[in-house]
N, C-alpha and C positions, 0 to 999 in steps of 0.2 A: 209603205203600204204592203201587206201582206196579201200578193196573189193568189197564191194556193194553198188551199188549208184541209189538210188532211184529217183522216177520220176513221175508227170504225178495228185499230186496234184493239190488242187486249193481250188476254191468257187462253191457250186452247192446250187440247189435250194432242198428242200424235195420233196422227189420221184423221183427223176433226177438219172444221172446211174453217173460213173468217172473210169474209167479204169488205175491203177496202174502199173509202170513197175519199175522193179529190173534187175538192168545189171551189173554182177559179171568181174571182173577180177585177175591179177593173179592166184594165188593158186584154189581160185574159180573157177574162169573158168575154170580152168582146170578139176576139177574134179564134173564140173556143172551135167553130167547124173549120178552122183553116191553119190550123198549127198541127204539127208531130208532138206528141205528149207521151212520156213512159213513165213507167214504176222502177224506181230504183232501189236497193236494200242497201244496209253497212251493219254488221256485227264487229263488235269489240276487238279491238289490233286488227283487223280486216279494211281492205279499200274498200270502196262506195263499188257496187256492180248493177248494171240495169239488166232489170230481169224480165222488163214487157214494155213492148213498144208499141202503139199505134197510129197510124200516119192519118192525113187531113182526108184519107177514103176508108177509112177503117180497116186496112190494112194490117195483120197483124204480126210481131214479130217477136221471141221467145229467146231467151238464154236459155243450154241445157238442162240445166237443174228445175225450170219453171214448164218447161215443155211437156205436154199430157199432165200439168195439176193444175198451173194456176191461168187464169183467162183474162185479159184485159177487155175493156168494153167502153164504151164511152156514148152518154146520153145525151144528143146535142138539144132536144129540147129541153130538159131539166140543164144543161150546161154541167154535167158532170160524169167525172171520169171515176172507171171501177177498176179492181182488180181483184177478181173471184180465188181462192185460194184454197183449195181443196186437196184430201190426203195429205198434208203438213208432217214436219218431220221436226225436230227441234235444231236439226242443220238450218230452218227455216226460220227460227228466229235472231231478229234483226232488229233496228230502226228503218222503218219503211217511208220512201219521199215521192211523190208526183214531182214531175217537171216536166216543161215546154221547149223546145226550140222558137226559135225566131219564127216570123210569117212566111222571112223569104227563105227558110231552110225545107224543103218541102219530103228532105231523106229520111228514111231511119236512121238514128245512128246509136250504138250502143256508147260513146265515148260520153264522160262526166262533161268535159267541156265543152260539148257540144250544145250544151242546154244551158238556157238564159234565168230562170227565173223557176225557183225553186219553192215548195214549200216546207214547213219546220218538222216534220215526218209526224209518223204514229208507230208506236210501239206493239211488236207481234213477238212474242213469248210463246213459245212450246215445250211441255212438259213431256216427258219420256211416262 
């Protein structure tokens, strides 16, 4: 079963904004106000790097590159996580992934491994 299921890719122009959505279900869902959840990116012959984190008080936490453009947010009544994406560069596109931590991990962590349950991304394309 497919936890997370990304959303809201595409093609934009440089400087343009793209609003991302991550909508959990099962086990997810269920325990959506009490997990850490982030946005991670991967471009071509590149590692996977997390660019936003938010923790189970909304807490929030930035790689340099995503700091002062892009926003993570997360709706716990609709059970969905965003990630706002403003001033884009086409250094910015990538394949885009939500993920969770465990219930009992309650840190930020920017590391891949640290996160349990992944969704199949969405594609964000920037054009020069």
């Amino acid at each position: 079963q497919v936890e997370l299921v990304e959303s809201g890719g595409g093609s934009v122009q440089a400087g343009g904004s793209l609003r991302l959505s991550c909508a959990p279900s099962g086990a997810t869902a269920y325990m959506f106000t009490s997990i850490v959840m982030a946005w991670f990116r991967q471009s071509p012959g590149k590692e996977r790097e997390a660019v936003a984190i938010i923790d189970r008080g909304g807490a929030t936490t930035y790689s340099n590159s995503a700091q002062g453009r892009f926003t993570i947010s997360k709706d716990n009544a609709k059970k969905t996580l965003y990630l706002q994406m403003n001033a884009v560069t086409p250094e910015d596109t990538a394949m885009y992934y939500c993920a969770r931590r465990g219930r009992n991990y309650p840190g930020s962590s920017f590391a891949e491994k640290d996160y349990v349950v992944w969704g199949q991304g969405t594609q964000v394309t920037v054009s020069s």
